[in-house]
C-alpha positions as CSV (number, residue, x, y, z in Angstrom):
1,X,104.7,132.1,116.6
2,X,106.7,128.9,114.8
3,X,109.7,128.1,116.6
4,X,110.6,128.9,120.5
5,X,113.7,127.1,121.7
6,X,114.2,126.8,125.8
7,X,117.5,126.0,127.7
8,X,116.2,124.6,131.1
9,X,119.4,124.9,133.5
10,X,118.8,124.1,136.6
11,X,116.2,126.1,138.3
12,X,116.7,128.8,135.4
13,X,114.8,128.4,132.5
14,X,115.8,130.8,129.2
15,X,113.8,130.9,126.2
16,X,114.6,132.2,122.5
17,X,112.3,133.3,120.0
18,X,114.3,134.0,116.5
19,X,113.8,136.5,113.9
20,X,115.1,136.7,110.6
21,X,117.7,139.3,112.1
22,X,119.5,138.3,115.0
23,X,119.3,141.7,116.6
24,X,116.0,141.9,116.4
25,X,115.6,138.3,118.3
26,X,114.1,138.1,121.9
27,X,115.9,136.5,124.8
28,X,114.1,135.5,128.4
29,X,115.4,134.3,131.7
30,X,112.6,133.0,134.0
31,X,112.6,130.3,136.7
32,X,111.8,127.1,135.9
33,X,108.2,127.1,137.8
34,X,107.2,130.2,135.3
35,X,107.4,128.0,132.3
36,X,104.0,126.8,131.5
37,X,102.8,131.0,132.7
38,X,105.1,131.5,130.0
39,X,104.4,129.4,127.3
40,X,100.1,130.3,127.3
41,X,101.2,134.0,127.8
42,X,102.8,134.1,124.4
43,X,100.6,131.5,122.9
44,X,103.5,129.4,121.9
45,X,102.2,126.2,120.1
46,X,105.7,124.5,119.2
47,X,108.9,124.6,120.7
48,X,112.8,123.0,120.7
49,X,113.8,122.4,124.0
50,X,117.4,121.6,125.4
51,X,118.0,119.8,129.0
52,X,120.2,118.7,131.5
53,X,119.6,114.8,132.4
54,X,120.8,114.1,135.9
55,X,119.9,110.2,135.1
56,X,121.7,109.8,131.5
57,X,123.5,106.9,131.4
58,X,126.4,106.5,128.7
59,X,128.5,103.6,126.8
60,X,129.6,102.7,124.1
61,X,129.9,98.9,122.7
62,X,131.9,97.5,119.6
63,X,129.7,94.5,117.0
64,X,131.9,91.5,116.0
65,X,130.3,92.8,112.6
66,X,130.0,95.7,110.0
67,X,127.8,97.9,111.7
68,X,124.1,97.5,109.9
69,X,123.0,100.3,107.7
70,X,119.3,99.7,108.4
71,X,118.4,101.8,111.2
72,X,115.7,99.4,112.5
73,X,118.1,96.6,112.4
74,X,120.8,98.9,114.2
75,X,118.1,100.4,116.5
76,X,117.0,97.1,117.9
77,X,120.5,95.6,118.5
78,X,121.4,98.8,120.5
79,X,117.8,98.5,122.5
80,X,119.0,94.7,123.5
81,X,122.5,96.1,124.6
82,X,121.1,98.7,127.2
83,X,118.2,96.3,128.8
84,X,121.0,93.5,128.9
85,X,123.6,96.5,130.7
86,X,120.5,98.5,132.9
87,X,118.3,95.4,133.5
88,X,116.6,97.0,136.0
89,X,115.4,100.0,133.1
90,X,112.0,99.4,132.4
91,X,111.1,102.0,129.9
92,X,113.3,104.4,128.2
93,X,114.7,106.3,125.3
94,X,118.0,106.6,123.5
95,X,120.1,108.4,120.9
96,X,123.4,106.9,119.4
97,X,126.1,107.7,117.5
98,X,128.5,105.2,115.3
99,X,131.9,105.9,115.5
100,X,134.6,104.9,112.9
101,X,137.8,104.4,113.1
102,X,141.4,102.4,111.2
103,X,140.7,99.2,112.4
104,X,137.2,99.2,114.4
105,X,133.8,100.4,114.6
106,X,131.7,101.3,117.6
107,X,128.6,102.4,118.8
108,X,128.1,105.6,121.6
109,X,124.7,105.2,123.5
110,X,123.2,107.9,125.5
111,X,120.1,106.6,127.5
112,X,117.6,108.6,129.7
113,X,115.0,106.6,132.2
114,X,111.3,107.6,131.2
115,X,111.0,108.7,135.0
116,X,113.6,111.7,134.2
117,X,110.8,113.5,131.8
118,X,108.7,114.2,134.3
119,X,109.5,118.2,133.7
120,X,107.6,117.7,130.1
121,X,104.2,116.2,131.4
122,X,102.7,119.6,132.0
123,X,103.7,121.1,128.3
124,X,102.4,117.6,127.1
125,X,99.2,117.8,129.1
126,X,98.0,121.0,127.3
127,X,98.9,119.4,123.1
128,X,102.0,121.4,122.9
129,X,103.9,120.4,120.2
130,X,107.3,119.6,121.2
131,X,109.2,119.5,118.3
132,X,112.6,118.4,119.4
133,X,114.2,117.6,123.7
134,X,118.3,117.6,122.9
135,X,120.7,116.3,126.4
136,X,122.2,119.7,126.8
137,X,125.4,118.5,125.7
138,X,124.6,117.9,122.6
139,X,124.3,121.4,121.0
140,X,127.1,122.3,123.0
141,X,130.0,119.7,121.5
142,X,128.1,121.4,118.2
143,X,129.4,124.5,119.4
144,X,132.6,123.6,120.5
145,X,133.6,120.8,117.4
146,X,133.0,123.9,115.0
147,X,136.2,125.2,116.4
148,X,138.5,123.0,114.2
149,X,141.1,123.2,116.9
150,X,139.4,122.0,119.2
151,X,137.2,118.8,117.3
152,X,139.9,116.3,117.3
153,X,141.3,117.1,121.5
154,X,139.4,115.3,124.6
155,X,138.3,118.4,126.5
156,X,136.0,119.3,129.4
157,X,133.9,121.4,128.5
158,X,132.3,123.9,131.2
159,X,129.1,125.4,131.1
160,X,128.2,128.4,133.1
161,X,124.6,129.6,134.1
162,X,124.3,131.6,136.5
163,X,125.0,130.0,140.0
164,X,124.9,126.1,138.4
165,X,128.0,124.3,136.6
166,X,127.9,121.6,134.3
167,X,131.0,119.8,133.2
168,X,131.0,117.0,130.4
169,X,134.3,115.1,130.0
170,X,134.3,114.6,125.8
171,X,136.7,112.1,123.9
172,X,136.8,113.5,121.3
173,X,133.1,114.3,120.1
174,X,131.6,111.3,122.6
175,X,130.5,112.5,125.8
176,X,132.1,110.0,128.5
177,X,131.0,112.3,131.9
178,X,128.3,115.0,132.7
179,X,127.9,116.2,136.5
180,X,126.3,119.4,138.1
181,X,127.3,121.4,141.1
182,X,126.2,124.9,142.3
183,X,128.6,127.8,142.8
184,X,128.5,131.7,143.0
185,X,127.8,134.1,140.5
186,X,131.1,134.4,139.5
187,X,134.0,131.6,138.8
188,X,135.4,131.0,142.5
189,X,138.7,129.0,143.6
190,X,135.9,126.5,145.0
191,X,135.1,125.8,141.1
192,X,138.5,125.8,139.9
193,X,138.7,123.1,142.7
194,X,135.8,120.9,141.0
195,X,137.4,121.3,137.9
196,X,140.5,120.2,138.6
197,X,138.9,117.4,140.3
198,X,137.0,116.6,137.6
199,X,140.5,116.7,135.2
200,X,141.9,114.4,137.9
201,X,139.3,111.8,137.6
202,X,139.1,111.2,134.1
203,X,142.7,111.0,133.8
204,X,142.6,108.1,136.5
205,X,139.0,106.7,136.1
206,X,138.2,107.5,132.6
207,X,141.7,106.8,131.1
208,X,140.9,109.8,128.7
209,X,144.0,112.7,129.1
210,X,142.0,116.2,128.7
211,X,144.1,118.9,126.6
212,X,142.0,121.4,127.0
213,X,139.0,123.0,129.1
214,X,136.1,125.3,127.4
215,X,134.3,127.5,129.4
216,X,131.0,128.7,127.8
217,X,128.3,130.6,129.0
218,X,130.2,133.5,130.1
219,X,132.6,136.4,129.6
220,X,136.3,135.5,128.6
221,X,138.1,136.2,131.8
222,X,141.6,135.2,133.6
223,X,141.3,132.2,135.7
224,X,144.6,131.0,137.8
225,X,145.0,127.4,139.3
226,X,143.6,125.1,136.6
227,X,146.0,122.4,135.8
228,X,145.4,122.5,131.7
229,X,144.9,125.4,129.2
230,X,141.7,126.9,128.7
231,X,139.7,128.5,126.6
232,X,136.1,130.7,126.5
233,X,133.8,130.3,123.7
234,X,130.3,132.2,122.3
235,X,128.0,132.1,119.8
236,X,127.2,136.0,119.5
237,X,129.2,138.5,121.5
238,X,127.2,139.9,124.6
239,X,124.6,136.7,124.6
240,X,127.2,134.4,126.0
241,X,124.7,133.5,128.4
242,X,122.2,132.4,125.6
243,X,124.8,129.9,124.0
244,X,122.9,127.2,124.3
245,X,119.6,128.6,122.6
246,X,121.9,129.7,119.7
247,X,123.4,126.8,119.1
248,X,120.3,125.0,118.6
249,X,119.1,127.4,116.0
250,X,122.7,127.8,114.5
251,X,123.1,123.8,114.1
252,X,119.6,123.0,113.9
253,X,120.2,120.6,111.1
254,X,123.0,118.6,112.3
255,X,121.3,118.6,115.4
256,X,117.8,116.4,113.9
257,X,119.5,113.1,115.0
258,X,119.9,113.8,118.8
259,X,116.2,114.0,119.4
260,X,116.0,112.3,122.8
261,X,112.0,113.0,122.8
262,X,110.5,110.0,125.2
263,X,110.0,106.7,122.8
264,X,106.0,106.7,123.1
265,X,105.7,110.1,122.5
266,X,107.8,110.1,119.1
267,X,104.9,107.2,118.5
268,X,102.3,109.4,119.1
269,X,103.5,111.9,117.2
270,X,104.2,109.3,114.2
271,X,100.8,108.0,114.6
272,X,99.0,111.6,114.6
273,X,101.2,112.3,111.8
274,X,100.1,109.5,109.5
275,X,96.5,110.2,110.7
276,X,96.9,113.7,109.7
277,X,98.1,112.7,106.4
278,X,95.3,109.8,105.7
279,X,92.5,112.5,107.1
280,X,93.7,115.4,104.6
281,X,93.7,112.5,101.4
282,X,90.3,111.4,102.6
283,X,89.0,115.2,102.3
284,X,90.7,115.8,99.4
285,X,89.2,112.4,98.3
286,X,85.8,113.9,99.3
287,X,86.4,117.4,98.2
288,X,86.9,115.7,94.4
289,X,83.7,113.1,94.9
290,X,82.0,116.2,95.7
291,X,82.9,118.0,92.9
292,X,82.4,115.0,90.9
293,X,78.9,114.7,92.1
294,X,77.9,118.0,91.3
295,X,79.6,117.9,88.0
296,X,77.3,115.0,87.2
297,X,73.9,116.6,88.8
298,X,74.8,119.7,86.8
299,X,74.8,117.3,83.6
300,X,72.1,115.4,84.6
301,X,69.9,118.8,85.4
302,X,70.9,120.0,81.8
303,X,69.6,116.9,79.9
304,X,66.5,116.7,82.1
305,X,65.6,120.5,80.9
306,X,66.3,119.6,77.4
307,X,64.3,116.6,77.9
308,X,61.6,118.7,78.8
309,X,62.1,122.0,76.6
310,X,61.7,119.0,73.7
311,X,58.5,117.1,75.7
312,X,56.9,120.6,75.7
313,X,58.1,121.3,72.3
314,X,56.3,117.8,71.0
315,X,53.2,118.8,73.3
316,X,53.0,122.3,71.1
317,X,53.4,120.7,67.9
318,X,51.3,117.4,68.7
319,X,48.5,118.1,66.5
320,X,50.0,119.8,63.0
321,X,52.1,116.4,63.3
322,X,48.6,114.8,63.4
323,X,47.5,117.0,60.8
324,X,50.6,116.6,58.8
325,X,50.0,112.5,59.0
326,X,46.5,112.4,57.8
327,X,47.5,115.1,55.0
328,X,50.1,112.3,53.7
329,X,47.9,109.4,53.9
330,X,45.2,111.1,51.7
331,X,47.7,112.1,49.1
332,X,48.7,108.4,49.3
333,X,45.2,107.1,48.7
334,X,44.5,109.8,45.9
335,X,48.2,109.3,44.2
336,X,48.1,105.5,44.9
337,X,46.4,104.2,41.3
338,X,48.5,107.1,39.1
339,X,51.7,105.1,40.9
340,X,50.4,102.0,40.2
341,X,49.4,103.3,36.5
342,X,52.8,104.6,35.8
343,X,54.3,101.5,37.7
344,X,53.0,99.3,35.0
345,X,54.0,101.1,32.3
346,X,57.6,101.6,33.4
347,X,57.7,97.6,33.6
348,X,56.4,97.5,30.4
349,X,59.3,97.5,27.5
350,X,59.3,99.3,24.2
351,X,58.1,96.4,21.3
352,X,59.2,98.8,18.5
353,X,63.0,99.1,19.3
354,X,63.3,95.4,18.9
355,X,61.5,94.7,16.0
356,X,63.2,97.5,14.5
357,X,67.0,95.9,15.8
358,X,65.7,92.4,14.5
359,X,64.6,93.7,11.0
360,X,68.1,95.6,11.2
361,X,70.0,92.0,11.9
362,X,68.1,89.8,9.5
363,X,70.0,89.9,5.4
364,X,68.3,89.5,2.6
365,X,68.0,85.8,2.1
366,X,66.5,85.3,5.7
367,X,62.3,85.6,5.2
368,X,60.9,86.1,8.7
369,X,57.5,84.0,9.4
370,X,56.4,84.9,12.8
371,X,58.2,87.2,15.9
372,X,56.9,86.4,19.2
373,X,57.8,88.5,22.4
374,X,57.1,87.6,26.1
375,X,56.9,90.6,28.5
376,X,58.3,88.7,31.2
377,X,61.3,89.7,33.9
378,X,63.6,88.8,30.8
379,X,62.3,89.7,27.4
380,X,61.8,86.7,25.8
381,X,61.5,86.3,22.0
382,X,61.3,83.4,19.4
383,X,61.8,84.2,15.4
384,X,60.8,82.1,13.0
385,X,61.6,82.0,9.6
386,X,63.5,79.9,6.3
387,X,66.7,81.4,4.1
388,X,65.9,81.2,0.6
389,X,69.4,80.4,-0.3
390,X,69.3,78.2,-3.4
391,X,72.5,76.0,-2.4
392,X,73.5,74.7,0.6
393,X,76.7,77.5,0.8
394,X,74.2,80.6,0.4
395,X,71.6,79.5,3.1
396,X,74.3,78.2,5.8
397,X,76.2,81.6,5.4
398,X,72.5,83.9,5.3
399,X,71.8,82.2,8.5
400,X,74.6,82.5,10.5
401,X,75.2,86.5,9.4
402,X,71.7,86.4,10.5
403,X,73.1,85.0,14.1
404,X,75.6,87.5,14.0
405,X,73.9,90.7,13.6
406,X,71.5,89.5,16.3
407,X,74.2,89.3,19.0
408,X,75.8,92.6,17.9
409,X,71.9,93.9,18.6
410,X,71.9,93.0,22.1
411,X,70.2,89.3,21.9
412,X,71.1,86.9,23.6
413,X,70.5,83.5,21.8
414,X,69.4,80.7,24.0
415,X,67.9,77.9,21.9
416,X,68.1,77.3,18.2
417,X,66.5,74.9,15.2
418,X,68.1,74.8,11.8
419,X,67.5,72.8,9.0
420,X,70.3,73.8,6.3
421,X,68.0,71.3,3.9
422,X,65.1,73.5,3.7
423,X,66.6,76.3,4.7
424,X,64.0,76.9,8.3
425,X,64.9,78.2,11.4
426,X,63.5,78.7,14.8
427,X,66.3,80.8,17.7
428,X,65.1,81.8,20.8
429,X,66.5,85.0,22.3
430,X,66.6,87.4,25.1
431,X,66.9,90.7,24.7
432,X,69.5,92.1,27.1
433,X,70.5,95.6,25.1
């Protein structure tokens, strides 16, 4: 069950539980020492409740200021205004409204003494979520301000529930007066007395001039004697009686600002509220460590079974890898002096191809005496020889054609002795081809 919404009028209590058709709703009446019989009979975990405050005090007060729009800043200048007008208020709670106008702004205070919730201890006792405690005039100016007529008129407004009567004198939408009386089951000239009474007083106490009274809670009907017009008012046709209940559910919305819950107990439920909140992150927080954690032991099992399936594999295998090593090392020691053999002979270069470039190179006036050739890292030769040139002309030109074909053969000349007189030379070479 999510919502219930209760009307406690006087000794009556009546209780609401909505469904999504109207028709369809249920509607109690009980009295008022039933209620907590009630509430465990029907399991009912959360409810709305509407009351009248005997003790509510009312005011309003104007700031020399713009009224702030910080509603700490606004709360706490209206929380100095009621201890410095109630001084003798120790603890209590408070809804406001602002109020705007041409040329002025104001505040309207409604303030209940903790020692007036004493009705709500039992409910709080047994962790019943109270969702919402609304003066009972509040949903009822909701009701009557939705008539467009009647929002911008100062009006009493007249509640009727079965023998009780509760009047509230409204300026406007700002409640200035709220009083009880009993009467009969039906409207008497005794309560037509009250009323006018009540018309009387805030025309001289009040200085508010009521246009109009509105009776709700029961029946239209003809009533003779009142001083100013009137007017009946419902919700739903043949649930007059319930138009309290229905107007909480009808302006539940609007209504969210009137919460007139006791101040330590909206700080409780703050408190649990952000506990609630920090203890379903924390689980969520462990529910994803968790997850994390096995994530990571599942990983950490997978590698330590491929750890092993490869340990055992190695175990299996151990000795063909043993067998496998000592085959290689034999063919190492038998192959080792063919390597060696073919090693040597790969370093060793081919003698013929040079001569054969160098007798290539040489012309015919060049005589060669001696070739010698140094198997080193670099090839190393040294040619000697004499051009038999008979003029000076003939050998110089036979020896550097000689020089010539040589570098075009791929040696590299890197010392050289000619003597163009006798015609003998000496070059040194390496062969780079």
């Amino acid at each position: 069950m999510e919502k219930t919404y209760f009307s406690i009028e006087g000794d009556i209590v009546k209780a609401f539980i909505p469904k999504k058709n109207i028709e369809d709703s249920k509607f109690f009446e009980f009295s008022r020492d039933e209620l907590m019989d009630f509430i465990k009979e029907n399991s009912i975990k959360e409810l709305y409740i509407s009351a009248f405050f005997p003790d509510l005090y009312t005011f309003r007060f104007s700031l020399p200021f713009q009224i702030p729009n910080k509603k700490k800043i606004l709360e706490r200048l209206i929380f100095n205004e009621i201890q410095k007008r109630y001084p003798s208020l120790q603890q209590f709670s408070f809804i406001y409204e602002t109020q705007m106008a041409e040329k002025r702004n104001w505040i309207r205070c409604y303030v209940v003494p903790d020692f007036s919730y004493s009705f709500i201890e039992e409910i709080l006792k047994e962790k019943i979520n109270i969702k919402a405690l609304y003066p009972m005039h509040i949903p009822l100016i909701s009701l009557v301000d939705a008539n467009s007529e009647l929002k911008e008129k100062n009006k009493l407004v007249c509640f009727l529930s079965g023998k009780s009567r509760f009047l509230f004198i409204f300026e406007k939408s700002e409640m200035l007066l709220a009083r009880e009386f009993e009467g009969s089951d039906d409207i008497t000239e005794e309560d037509v007395l009250n009323i006018n009474m009540t018309v009387n007083y805030a025309v001289q106490n009040l200085r508010v001039n009521l246009q109009e009274i509105v009776f709700v809670g029961a029946e239209d009907r003809e009533i003779s004697g009142l001083i100013v017009p009137y007017r009946f008012l419902s919700v739903l046709p043949q649930k007059e009686k319930y138009a309290v209940l229905l107007s909480m559910l009808t302006f539940d919305e609007k209504l969210k600002n009137s919460n007139m819950l006791p101040r330590e107990y909206k700080k409780f439920k703050q408190i649990t509220k952000y506990l609630n909140y920090a203890g379903f992150t924390l689980i969520i927080a462990g529910v994803m460590l968790l997850g994390y954690n096995i994530n990571s032991l599942y990983k950490l099992k997978s590698q330590y079974e491929t750890l092993t399936a490869q340990r055992q594999y190695i175990l299996k295998h151990e000795q063909e890898f043993v067998n496998f090593q000592r085959t290689i090392q034999k063919f190492e020691t038998d192959l080792k002096p063919f390597v060696e053999l073919q090693n040597r002979r790969n370093s060793m270069t081919d003698t013929r191809q040079i001569i054969t470039n160098i007798a290539q190179a040489k012309p015919d006036l060049i005589q060669l005496d001696s070739l010698e050739i140094s198997n080193s890292e670099k090839l190393q030769i040294r040619i000697k020889g004499k051009s038999s040139g008979k003029s000076f002309s003939e050998r110089q030109i036979s020896y550097l054609k000689f020089k010539s074909s040589l570098t075009e053969k791929g040696f590299k000349i890197t010392n050289e002795n000619w003597d163009i007189s006798k015609g003998d030379l000496s070059i040194d070479a390496v062969y780079e081809h």
